[in-house]
C-alpha positions as a Markdown table, in Angstrom:
| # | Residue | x | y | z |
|---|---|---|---|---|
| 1 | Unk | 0.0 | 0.0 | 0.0 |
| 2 | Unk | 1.4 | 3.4 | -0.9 |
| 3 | Unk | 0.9 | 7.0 | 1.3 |
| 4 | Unk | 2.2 | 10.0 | 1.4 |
| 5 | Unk | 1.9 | 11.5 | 4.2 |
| 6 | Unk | 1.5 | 15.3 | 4.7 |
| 7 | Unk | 3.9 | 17.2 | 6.9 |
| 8 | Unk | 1.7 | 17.4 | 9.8 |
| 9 | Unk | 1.8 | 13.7 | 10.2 |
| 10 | Unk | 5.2 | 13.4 | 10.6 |
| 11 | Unk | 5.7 | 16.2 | 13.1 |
| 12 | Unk | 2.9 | 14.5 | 14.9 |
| 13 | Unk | 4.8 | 11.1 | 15.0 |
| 14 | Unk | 7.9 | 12.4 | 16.0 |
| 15 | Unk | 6.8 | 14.9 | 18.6 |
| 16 | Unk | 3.3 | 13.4 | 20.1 |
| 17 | Unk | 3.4 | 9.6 | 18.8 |
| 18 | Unk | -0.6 | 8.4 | 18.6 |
| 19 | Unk | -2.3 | 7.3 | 15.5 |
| 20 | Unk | 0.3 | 9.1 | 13.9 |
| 21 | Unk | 2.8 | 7.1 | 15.2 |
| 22 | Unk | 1.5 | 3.8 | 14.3 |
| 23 | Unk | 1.3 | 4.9 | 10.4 |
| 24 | Unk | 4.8 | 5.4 | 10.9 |
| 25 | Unk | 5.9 | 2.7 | 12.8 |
| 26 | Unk | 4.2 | 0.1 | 9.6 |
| 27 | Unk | 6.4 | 1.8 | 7.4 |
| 28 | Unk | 9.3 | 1.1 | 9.7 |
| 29 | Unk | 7.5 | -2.1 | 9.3 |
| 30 | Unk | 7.9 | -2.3 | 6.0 |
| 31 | Unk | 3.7 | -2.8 | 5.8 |
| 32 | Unk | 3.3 | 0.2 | 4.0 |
| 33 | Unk | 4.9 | 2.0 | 1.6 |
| 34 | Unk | 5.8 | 5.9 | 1.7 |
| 35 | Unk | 6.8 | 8.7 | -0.6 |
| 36 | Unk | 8.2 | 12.1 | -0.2 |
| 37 | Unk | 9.2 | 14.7 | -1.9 |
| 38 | Unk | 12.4 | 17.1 | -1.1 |
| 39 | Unk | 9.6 | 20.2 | -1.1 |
| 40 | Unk | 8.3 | 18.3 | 1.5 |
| 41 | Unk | 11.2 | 17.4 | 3.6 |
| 42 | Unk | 12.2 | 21.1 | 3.4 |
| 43 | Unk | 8.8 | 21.8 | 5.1 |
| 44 | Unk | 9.3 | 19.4 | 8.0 |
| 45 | Unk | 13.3 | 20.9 | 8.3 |
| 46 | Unk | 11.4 | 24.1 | 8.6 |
| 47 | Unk | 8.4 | 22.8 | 11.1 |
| 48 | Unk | 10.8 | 21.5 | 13.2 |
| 49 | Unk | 12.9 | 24.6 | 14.2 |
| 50 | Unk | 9.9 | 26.0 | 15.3 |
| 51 | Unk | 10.9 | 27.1 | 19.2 |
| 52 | Unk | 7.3 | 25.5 | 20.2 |
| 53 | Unk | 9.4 | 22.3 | 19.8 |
| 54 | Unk | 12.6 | 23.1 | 21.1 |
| 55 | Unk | 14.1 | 20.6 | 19.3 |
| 56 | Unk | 18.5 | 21.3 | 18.7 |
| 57 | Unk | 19.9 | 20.9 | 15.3 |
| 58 | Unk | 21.2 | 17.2 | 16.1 |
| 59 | Unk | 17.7 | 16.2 | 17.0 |
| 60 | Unk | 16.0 | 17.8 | 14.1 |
| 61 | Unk | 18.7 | 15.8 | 11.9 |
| 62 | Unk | 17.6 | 13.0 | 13.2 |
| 63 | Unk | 14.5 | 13.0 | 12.8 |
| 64 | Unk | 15.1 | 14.3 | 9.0 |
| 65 | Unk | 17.5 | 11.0 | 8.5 |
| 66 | Unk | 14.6 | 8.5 | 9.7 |
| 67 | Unk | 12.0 | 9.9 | 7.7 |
| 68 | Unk | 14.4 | 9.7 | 4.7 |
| 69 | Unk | 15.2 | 5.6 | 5.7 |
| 70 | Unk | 11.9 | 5.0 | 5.9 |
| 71 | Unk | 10.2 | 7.0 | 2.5 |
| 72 | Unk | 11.0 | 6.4 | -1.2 |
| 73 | Unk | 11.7 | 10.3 | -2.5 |
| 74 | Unk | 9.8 | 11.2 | -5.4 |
| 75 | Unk | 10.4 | 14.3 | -8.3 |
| 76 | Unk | 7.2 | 15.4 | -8.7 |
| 77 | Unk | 7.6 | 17.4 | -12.5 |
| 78 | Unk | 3.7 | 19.1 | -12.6 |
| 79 | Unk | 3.1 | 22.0 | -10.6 |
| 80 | Unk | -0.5 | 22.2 | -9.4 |
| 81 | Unk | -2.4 | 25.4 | -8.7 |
| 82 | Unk | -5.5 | 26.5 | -7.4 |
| 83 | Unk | -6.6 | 22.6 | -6.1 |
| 84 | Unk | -6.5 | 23.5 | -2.6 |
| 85 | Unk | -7.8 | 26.2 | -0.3 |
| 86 | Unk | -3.8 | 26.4 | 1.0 |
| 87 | Unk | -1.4 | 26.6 | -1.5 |
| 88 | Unk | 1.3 | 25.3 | 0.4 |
| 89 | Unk | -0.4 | 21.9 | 0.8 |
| 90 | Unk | -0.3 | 21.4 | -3.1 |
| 91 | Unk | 3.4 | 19.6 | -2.9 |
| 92 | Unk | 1.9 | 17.2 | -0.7 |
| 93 | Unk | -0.8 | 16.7 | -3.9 |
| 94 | Unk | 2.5 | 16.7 | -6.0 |
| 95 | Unk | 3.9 | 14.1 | -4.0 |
| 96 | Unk | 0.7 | 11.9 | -4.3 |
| 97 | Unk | 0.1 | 12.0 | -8.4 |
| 98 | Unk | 4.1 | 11.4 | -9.1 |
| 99 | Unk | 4.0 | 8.2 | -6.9 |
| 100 | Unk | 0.5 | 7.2 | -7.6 |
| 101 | Unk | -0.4 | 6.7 | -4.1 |
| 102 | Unk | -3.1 | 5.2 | -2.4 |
| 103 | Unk | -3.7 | 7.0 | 0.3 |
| 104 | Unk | -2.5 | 10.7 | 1.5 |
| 105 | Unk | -2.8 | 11.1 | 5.5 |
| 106 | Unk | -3.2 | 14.5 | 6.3 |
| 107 | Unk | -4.8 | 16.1 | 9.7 |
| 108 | Unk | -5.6 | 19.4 | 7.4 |
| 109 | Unk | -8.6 | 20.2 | 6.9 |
| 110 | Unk | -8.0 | 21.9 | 3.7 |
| 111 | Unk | -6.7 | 18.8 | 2.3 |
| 112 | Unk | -9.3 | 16.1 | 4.0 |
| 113 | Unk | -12.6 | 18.6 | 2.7 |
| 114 | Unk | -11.2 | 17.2 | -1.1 |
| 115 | Unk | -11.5 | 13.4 | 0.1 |
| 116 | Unk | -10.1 | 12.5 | -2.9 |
| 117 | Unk | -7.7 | 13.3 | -5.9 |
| 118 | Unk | -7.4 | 11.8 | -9.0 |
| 119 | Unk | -7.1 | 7.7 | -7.8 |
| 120 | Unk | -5.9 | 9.1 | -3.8 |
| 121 | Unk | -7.9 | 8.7 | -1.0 |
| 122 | Unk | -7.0 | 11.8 | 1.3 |
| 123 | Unk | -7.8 | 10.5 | 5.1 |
| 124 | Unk | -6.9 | 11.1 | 8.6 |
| 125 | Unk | -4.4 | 8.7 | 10.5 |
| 126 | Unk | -7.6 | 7.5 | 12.6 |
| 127 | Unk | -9.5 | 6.7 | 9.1 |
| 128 | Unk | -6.5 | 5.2 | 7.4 |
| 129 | Unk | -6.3 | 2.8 | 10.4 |
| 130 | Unk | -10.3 | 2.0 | 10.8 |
| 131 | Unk | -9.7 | 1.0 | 6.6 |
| 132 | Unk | -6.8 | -1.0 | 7.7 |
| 133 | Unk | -9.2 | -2.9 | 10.2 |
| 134 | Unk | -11.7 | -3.9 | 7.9 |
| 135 | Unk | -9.9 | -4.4 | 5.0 |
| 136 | Unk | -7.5 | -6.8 | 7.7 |
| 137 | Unk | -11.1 | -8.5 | 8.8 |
| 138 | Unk | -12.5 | -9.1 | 5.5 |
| 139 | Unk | -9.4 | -11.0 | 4.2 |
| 140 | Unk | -9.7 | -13.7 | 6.4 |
C-alpha cells in the first residue's frame, strides 16, 4: 500500500506519537509503503525549528534522517495550482500523483474537505487505520 503523508503527520509522529505514530511505525515495518518529496522534507526541516518544539539541530537531523530511511523520494515534475484552499499543501498533492499513491494522510482540513484526488484517497491517521481494520477483517 502506498501514502504520502502530509507534513503534519510526521511532526505529529515524531513529537506526540498516537495514530500518527503507528502509520509510521508500519512503514518502519515495511507494511506500507511511503513517498516524499524534497519540497516536502524542506517543510518538515522548517516545522521542526519551530521554538514551540525546542528541538537542537542534532535532534532535528535525526528525525530528518529516519524519515528519509523510511520513504522512497519522489520528483514530482507538474506543478499544481488553485486545487487547494492552502497553496502550500499542493506539494503534498504533488507528491501523491508522481508516486500514484493510495492513500494521503493528512490532519488538514484543507486537504481532507477534497477526500479524494485523482485515484488518492486523502484520510486522517484514525480513518486510514479504521480501513486498515476492515480491509484486515474481510481478508480472512
Amino acid at each position: 500500500m502506498s501514502l504520502v503523508l502530509d507534513t503534519n503527520i510526521y511532526i505529529s509522529a515524531f513529537i506526540f506519537s498516537g495514530n500518527s505514530r503507528k502509520v509510521v511505525d508500519m512503514a518502519i515495518e515495511n507494511k506500507v509503503d511511503l513517498f516524499i518529496s524534497n519540497d516536502i522534507l524542506e517543510e518538515i526541516k522548517r516545522v521542526l525549528q519551530r521554538k514551540k518544539f525546542s528541538l537542537n539541530n542534532f535532534q532535528i537531523h535525526s528525525i530528518i534522517n529516519e524519515i528519509e530511511a523510511i520513504t522512497n523520494i519522489v520528483f514530482p515534475d507538474n506543478e499544481l495550482n488553485d486545487i487547494c484552499r492552502d497553496r502550500d499543501d499542493h506539494i503534498i498533492l504533488e507528491c501523491a500523483e508522481k508516486s500514484n499513491a493510495e492513500f494521503i494522510i493528512t490532519g488538514d482540513k484543507d486537504l481532507l474537505v477534497l477526500q479524494k484526488y485523482h485515484n488518492t484517497q486523502i484520510v486522517s491517521p484514525a480513518d486510514f487505520l479504521k480501513i486498515l481494520a476492515n480491509f484486515k477483517t474481510r481478508e480472512y
